[in-house]
N, CA, C and O atoms as a printed pandas DataFrame, in Angstrom:
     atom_number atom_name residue_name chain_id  residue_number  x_coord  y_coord  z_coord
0              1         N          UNK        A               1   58.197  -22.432   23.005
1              2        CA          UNK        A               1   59.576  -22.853   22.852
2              3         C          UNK        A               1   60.094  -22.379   21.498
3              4         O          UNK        A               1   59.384  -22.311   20.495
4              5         N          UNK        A               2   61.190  -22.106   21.537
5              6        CA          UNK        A               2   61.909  -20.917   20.195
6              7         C          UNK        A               2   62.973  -21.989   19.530
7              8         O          UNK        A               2   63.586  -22.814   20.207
8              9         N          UNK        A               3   63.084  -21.866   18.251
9             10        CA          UNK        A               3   63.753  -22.970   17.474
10            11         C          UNK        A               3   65.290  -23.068   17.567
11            12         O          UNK        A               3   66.023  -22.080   17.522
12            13         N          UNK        A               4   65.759  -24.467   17.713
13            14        CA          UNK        A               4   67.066  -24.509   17.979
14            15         C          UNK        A               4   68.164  -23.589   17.336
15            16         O          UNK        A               4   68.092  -23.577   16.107
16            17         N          UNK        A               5   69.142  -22.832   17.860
17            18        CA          UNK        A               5   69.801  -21.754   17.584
18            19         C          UNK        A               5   69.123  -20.655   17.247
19            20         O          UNK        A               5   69.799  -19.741   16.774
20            21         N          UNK        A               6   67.838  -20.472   17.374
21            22        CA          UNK        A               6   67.611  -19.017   17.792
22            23         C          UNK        A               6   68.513  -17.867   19.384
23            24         O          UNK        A               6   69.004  -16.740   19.447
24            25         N          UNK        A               7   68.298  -18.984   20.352
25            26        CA          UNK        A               7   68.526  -18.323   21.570
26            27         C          UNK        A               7   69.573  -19.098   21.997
27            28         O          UNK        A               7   69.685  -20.284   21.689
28            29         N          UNK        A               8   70.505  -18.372   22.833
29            30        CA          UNK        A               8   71.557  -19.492   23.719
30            31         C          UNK        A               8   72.947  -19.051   23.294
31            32         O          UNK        A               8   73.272  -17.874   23.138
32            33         N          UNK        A               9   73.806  -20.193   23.106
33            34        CA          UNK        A               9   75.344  -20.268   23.172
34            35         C          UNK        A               9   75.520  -19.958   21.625
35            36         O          UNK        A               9   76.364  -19.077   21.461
36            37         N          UNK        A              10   74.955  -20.441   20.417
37            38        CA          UNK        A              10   75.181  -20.021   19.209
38            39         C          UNK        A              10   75.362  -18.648   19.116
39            40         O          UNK        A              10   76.456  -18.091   19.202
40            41         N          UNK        A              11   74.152  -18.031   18.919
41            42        CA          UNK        A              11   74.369  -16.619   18.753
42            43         C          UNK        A              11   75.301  -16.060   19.620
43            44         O          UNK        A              11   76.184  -15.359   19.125
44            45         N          UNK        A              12   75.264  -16.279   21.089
45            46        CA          UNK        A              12   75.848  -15.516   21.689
46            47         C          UNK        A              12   78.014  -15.872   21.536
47            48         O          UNK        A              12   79.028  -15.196   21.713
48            49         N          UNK        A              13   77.750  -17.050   21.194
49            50        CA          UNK        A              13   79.591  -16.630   20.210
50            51         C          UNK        A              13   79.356  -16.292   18.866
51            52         O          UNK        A              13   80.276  -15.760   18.244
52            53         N          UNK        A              14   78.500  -16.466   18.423
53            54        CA          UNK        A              14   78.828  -15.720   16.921
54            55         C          UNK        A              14   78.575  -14.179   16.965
55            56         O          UNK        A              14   78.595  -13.400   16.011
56            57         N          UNK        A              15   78.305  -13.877   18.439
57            58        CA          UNK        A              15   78.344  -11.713   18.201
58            59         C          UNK        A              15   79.979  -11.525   18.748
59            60         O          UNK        A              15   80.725  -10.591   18.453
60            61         N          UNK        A              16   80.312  -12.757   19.674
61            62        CA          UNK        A              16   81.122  -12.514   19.993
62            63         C          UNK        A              16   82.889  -12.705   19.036
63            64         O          UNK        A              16   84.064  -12.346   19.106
64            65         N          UNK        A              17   82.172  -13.324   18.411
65            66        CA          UNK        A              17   83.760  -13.643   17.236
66            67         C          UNK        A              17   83.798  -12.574   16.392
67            68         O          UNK        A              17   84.819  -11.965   16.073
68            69         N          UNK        A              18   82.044  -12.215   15.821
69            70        CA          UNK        A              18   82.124  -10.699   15.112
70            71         C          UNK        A              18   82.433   -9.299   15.570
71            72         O          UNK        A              18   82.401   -8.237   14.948
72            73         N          UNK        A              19   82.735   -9.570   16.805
73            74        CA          UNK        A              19   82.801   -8.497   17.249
74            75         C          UNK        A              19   84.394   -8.305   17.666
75            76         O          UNK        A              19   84.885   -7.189   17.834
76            77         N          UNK        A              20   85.116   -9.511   17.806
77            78        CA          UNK        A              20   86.784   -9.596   17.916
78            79         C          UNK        A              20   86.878   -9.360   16.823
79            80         O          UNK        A              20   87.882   -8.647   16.844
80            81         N          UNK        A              21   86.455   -9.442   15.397
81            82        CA          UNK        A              21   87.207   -9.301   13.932
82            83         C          UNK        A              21   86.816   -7.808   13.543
83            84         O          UNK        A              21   87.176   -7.129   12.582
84            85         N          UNK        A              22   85.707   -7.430   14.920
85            86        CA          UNK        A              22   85.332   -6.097   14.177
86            87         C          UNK        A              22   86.467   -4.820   14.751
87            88         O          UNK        A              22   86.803   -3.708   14.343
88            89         N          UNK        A              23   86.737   -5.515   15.675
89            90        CA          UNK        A              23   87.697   -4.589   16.495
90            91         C          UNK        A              23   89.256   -4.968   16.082
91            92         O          UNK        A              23   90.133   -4.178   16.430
92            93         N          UNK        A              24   89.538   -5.901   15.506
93            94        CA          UNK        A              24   90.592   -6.177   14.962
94            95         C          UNK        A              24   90.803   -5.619   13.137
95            96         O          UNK        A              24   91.783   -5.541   12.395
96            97         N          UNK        A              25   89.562   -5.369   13.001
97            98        CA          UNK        A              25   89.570   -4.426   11.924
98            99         C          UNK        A              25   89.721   -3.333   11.846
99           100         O          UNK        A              25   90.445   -2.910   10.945
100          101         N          UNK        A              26   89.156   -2.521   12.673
101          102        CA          UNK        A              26   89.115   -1.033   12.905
102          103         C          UNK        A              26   90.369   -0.927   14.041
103          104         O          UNK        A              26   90.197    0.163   14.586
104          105         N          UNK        A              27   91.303   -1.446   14.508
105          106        CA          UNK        A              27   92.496   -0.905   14.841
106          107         C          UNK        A              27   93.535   -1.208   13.875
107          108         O          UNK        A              27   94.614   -0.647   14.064
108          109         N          UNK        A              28   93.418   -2.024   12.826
109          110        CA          UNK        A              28   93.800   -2.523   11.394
110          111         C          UNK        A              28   93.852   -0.930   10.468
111          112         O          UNK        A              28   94.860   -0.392   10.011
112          113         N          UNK        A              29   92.530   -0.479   10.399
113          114        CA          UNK        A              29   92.201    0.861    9.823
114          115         C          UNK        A              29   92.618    1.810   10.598
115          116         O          UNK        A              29   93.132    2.726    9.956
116          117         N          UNK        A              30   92.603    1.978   11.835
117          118        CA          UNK        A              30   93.308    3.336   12.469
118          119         C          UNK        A              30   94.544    3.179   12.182
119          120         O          UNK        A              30   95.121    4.201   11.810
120          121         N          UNK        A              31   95.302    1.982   12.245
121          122        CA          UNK        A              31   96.688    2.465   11.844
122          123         C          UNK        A              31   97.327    2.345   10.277
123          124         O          UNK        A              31   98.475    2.443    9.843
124          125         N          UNK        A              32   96.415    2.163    9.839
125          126        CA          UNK        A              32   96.267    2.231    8.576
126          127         C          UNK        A              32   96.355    3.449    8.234
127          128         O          UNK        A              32   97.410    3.613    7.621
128          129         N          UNK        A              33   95.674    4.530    8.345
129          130        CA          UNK        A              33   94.744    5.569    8.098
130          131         C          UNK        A              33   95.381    6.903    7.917
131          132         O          UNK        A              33   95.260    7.743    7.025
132          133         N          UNK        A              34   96.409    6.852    9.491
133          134        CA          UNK        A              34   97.621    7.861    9.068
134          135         C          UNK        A              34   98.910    7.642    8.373
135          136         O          UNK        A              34   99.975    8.230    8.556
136          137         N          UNK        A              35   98.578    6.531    7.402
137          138        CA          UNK        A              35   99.859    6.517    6.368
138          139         C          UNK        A              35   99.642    6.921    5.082
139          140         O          UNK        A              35  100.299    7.265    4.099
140          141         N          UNK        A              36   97.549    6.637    5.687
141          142        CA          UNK        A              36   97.260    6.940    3.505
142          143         C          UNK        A              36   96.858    8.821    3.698
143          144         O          UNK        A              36   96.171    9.256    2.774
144          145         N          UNK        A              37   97.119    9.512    4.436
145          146        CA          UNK        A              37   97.143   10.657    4.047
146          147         C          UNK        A              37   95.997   11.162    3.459
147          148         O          UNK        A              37   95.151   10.299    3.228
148          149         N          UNK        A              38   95.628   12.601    3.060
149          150        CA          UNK        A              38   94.732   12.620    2.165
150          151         C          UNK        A              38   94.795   12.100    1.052
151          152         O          UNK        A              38   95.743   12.283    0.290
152          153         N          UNK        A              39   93.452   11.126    0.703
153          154        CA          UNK        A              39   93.731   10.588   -0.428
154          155         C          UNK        A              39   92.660   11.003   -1.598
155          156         O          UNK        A              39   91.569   11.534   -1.393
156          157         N          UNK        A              40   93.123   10.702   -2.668
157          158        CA          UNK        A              40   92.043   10.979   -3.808
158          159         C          UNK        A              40   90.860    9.871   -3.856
159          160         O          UNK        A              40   91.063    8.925   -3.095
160          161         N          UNK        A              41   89.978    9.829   -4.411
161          162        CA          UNK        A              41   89.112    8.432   -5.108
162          163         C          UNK        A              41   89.557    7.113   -5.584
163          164         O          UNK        A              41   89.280    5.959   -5.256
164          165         N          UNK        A              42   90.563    7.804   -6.720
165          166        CA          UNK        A              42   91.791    6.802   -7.236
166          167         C          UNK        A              42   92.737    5.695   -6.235
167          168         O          UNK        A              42   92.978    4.488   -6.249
168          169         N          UNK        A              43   93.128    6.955   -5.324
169          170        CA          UNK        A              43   93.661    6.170   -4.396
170          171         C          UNK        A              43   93.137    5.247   -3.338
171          172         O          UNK        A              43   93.750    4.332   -2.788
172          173         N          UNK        A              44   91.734    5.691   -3.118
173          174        CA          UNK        A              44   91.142    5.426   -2.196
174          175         C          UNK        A              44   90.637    4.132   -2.351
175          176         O          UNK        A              44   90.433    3.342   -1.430
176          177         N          UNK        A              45   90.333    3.829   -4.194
177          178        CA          UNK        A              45   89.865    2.994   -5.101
178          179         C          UNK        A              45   90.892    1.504   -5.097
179          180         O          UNK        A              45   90.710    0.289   -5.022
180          181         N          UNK        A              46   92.180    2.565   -5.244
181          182        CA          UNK        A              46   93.333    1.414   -5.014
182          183         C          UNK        A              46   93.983    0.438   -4.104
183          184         O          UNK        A              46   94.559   -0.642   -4.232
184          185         N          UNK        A              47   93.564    1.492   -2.829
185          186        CA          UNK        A              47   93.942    0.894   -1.512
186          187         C          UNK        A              47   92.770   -0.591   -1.050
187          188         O          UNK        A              47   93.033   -1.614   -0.419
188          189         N          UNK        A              48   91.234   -0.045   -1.795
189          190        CA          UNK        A              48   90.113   -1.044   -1.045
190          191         C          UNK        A              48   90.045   -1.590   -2.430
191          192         O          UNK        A              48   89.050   -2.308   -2.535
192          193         N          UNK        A              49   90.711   -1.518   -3.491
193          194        CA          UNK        A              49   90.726   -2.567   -5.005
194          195         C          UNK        A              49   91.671   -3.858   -4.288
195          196         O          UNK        A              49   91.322   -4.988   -4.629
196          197         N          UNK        A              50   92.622   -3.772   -3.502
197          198        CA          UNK        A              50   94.055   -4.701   -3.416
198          199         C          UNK        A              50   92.874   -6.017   -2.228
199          200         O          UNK        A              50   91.945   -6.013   -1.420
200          201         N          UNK        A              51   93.662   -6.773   -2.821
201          202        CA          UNK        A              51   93.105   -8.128   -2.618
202          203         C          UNK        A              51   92.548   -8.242   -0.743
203          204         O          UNK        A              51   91.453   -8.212   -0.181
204          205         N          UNK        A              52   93.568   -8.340   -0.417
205          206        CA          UNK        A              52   93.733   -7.963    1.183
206          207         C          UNK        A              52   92.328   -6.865    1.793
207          208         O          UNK        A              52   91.474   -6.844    2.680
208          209         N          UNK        A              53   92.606   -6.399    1.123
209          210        CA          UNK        A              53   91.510   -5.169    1.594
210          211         C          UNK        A              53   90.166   -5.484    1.510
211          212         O          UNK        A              53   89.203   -5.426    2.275
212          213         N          UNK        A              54   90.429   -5.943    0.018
213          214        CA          UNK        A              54   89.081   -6.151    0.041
214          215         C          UNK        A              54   87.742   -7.279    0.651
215          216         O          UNK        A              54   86.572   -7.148    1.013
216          217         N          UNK        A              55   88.655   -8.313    0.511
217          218        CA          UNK        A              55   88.470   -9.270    1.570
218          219         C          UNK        A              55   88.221   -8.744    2.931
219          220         O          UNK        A              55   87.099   -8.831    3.430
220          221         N          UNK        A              56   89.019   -8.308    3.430
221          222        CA          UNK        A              56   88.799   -7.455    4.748
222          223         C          UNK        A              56   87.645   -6.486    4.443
223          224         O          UNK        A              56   88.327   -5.514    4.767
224          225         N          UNK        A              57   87.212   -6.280    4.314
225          226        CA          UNK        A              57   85.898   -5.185    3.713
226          227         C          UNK        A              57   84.986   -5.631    3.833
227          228         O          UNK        A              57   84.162   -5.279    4.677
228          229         N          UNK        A              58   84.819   -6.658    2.933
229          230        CA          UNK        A              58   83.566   -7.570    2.622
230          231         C          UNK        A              58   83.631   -8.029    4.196
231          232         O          UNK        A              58   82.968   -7.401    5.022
232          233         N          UNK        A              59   84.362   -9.027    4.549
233          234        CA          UNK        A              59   84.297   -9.625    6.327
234          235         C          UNK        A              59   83.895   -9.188    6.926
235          236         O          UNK        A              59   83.130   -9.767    7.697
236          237         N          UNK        A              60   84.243   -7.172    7.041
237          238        CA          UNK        A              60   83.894   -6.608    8.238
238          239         C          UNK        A              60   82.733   -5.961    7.366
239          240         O          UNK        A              60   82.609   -4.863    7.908
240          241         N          UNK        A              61   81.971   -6.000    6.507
241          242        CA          UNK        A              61   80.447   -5.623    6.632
242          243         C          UNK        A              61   79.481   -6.768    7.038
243          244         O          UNK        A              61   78.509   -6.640    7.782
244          245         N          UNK        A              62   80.145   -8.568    6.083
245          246        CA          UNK        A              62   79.170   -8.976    6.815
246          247         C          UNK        A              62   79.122   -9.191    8.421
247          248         O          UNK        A              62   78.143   -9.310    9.158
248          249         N          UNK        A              63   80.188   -9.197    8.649
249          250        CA          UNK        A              63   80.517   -8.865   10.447
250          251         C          UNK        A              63   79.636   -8.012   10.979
251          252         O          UNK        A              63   78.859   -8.324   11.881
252          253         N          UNK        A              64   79.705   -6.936   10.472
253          254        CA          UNK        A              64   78.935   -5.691   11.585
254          255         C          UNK        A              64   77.618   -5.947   11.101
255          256         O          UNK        A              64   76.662   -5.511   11.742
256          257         N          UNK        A              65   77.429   -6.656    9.959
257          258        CA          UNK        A              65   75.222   -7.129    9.851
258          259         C          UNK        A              65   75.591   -8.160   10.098
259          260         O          UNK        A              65   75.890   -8.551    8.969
260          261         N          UNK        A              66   75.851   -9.079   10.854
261          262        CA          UNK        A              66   75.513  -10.684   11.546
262          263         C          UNK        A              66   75.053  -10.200   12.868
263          264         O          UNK        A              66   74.002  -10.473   13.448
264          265         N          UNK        A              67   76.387   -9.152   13.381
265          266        CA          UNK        A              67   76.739   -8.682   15.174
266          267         C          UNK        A              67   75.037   -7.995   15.187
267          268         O          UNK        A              67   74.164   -8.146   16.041
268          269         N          UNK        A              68   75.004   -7.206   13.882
269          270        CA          UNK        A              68   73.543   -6.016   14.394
270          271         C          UNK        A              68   72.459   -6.878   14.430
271          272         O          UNK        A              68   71.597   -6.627   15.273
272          273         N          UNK        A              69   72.296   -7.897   13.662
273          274        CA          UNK        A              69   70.856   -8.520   13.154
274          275         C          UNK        A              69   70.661   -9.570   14.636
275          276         O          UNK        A              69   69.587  -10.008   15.048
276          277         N          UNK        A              70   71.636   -9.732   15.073
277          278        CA          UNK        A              70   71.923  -11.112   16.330
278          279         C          UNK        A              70   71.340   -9.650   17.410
279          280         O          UNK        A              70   70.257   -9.449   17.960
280          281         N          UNK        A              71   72.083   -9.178   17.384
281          282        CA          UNK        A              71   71.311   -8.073   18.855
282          283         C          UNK        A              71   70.243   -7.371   18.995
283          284         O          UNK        A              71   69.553   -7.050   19.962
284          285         N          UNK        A              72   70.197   -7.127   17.574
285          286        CA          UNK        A              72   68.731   -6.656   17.497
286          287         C          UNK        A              72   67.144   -7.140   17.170
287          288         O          UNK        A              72   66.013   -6.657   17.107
288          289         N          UNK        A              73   67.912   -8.550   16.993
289          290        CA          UNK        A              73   66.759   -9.812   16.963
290          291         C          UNK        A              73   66.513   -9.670   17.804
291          292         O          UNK        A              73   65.356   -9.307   18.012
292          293         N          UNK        A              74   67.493   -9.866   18.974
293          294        CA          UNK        A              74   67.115  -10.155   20.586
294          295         C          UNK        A              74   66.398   -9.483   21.510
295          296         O          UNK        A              74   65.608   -9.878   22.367
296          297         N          UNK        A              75   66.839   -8.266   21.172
297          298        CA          UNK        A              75   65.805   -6.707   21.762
298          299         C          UNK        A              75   64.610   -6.959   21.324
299          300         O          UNK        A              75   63.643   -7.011   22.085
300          301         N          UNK        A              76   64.510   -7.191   19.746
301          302        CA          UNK        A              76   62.921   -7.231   19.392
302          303         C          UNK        A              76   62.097   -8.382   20.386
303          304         O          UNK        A              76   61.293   -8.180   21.295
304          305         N          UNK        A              77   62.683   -9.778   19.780
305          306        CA          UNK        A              77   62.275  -10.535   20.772
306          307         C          UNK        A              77   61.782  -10.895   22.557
307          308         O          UNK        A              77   61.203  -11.762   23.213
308          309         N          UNK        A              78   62.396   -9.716   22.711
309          310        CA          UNK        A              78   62.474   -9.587   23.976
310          311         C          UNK        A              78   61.101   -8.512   24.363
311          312         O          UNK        A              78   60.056   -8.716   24.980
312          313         N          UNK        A              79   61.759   -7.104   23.568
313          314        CA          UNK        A              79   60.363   -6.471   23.476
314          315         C          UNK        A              79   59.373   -5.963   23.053
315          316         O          UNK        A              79   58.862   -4.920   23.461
316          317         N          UNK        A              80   58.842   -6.952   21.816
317          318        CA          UNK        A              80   57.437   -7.359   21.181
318          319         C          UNK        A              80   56.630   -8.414   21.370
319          320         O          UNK        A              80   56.702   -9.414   20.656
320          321         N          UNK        A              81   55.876   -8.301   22.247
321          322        CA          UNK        A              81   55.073   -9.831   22.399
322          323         C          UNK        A              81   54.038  -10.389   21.633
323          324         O          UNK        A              81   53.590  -11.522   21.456
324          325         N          UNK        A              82   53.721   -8.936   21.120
325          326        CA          UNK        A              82   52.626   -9.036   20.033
326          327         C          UNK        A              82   53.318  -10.253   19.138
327          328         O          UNK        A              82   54.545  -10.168   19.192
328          329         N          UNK        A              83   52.886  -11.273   18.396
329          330        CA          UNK        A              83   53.596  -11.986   17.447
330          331         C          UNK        A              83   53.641  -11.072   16.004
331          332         O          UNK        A              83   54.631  -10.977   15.278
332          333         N          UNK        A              84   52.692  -10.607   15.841
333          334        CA          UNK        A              84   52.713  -10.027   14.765
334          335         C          UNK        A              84   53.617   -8.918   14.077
335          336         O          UNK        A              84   54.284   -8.789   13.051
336          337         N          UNK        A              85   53.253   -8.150   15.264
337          338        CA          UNK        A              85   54.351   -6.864   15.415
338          339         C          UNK        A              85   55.743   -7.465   14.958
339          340         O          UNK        A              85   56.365   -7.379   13.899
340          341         N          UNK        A              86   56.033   -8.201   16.334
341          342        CA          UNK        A              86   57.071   -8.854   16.138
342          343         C          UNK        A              86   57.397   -9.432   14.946
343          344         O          UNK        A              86   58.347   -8.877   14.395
344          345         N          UNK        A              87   57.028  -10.165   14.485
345          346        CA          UNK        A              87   56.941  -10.288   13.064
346          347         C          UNK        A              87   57.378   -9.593   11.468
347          348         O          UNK        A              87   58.009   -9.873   10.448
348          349         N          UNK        A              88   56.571   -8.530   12.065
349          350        CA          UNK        A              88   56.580   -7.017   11.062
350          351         C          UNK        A              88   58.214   -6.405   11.397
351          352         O          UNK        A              88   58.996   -6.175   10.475
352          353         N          UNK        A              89   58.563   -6.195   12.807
353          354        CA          UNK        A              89   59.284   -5.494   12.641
354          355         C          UNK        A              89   60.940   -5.830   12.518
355          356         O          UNK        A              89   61.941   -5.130   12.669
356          357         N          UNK        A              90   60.693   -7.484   12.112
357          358        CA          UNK        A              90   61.588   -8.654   12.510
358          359         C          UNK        A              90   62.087   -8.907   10.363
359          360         O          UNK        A              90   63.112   -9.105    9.710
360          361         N          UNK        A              91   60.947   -8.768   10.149
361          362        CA          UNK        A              91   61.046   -8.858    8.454
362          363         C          UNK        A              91   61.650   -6.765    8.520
363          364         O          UNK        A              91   62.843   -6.547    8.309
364          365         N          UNK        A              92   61.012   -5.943    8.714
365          366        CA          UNK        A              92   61.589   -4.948    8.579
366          367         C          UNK        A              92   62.984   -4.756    8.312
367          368         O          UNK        A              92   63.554   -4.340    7.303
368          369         N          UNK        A              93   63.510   -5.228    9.658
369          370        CA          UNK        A              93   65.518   -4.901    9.857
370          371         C          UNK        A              93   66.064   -6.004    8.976
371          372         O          UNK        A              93   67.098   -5.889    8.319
372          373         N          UNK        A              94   65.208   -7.205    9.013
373          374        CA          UNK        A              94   65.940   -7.701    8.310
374          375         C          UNK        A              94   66.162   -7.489    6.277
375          376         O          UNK        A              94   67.036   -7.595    5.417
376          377         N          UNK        A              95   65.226   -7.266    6.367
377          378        CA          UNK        A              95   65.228   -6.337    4.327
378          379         C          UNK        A              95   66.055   -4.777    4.592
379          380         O          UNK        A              95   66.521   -4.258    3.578
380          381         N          UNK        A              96   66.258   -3.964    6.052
381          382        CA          UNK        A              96   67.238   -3.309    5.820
382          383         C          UNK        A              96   68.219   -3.512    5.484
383          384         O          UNK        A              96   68.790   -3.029    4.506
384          385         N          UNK        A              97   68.732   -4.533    6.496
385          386        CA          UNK        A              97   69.970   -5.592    6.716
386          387         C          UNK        A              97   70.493   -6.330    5.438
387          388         O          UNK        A              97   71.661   -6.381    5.050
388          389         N          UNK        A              98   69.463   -6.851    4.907
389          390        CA          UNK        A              98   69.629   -7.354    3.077
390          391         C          UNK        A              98   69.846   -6.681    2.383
391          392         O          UNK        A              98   70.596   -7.046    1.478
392          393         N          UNK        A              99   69.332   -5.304    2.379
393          394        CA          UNK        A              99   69.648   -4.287    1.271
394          395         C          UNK        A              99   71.248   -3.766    1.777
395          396         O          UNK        A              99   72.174   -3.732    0.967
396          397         N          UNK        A             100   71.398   -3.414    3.071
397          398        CA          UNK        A             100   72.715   -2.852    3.230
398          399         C          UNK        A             100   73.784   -3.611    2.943
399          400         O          UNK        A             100   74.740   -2.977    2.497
400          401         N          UNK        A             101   73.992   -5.357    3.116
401          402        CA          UNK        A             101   74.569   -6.396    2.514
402          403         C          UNK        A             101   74.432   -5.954    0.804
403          404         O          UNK        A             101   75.308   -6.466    0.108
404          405         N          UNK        A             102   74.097   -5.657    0.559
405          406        CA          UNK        A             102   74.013   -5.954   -1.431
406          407         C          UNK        A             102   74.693   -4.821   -1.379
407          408         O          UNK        A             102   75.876   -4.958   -1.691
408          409         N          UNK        A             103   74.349   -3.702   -1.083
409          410        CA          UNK        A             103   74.928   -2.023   -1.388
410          411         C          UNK        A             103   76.084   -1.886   -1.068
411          412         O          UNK        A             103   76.831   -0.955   -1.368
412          413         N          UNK        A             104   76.366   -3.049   -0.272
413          414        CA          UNK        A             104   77.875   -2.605    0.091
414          415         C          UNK        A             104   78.455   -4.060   -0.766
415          416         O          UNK        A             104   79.650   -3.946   -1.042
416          417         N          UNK        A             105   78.199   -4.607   -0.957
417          418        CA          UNK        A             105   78.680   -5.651   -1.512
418          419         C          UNK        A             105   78.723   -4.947   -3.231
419          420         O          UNK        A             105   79.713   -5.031   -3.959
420          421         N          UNK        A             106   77.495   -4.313   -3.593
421          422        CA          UNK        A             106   78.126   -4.142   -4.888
422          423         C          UNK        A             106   79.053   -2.409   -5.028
423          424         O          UNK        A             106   79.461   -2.012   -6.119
424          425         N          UNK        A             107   79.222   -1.652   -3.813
425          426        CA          UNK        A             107   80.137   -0.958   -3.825
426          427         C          UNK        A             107   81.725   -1.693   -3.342
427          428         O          UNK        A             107   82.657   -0.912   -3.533
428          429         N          UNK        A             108   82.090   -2.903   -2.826
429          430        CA          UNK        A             108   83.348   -3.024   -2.987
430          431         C          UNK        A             108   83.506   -3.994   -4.738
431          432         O          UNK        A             108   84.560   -3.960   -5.372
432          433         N          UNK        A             109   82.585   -4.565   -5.103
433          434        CA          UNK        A             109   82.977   -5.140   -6.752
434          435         C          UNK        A             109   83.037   -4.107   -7.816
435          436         O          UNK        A             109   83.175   -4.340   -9.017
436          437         N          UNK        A             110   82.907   -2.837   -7.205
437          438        CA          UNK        A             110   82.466   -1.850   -8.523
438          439         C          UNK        A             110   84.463   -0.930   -8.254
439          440         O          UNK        A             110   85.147   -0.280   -9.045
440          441         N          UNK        A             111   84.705   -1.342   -6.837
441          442        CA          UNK        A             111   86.070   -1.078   -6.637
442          443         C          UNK        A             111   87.161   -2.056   -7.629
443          444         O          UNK        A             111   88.260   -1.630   -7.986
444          445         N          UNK        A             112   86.716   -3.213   -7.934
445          446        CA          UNK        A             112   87.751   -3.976   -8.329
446          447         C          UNK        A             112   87.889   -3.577   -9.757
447          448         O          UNK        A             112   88.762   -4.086  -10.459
């Protein structure tokens, strides 16, 4: 038996809310996208420096690592029976997943 909110109705709305804000982001950015033109660094700096943005930034990374780590828990879980393995390759994604959270977290503060 697997520990409460591992499996079930939790996860399965929390991929699903990340995944409405993820798509409400990225049609946010497509129409975004053809107004900022080619842009420089500066600009590019300025547009994801402004408050709004950046907030939105931060949301939709930890969004897209909640949505990945929730689905790809589940695959593992599903197909590693080994415990160990499972285990191994469960700490793996997730120290990817941690490192890609920080890297992007300290590339939007290095914007402000």
């Amino acid at each position: 038996m697997s520990a409460p909110g591992l499996q079930g109705l939790r996860p399965w709305i929390i991929q699903r809310i990340t995944a409405v804000y993820l798509a409400i982001f990225i049609i946010y950015f497509a129409l975004s996208a053809p107004s900022m033109g080619t842009m420089t660094a500066g600009e590019w700096r300025a547009w994801a420096g402004s408050p709004v943005n950046t907030i939105s930034l931060g949301l939709f990374l930890i969004a897209t690592l909640w949505h990945a780590w929730i689905g790809v828990r589940d695959v593992i879980l599903d197909y590693f029976p080994n415990v160990v393995a499972r285990l191994f390759v469960l700490a793996l994604v997730a120290a990817v997943l941690l490192g890609s959270l920080l890297w992007g977290l300290k590339a939007l503060l290095l914007m402000l």
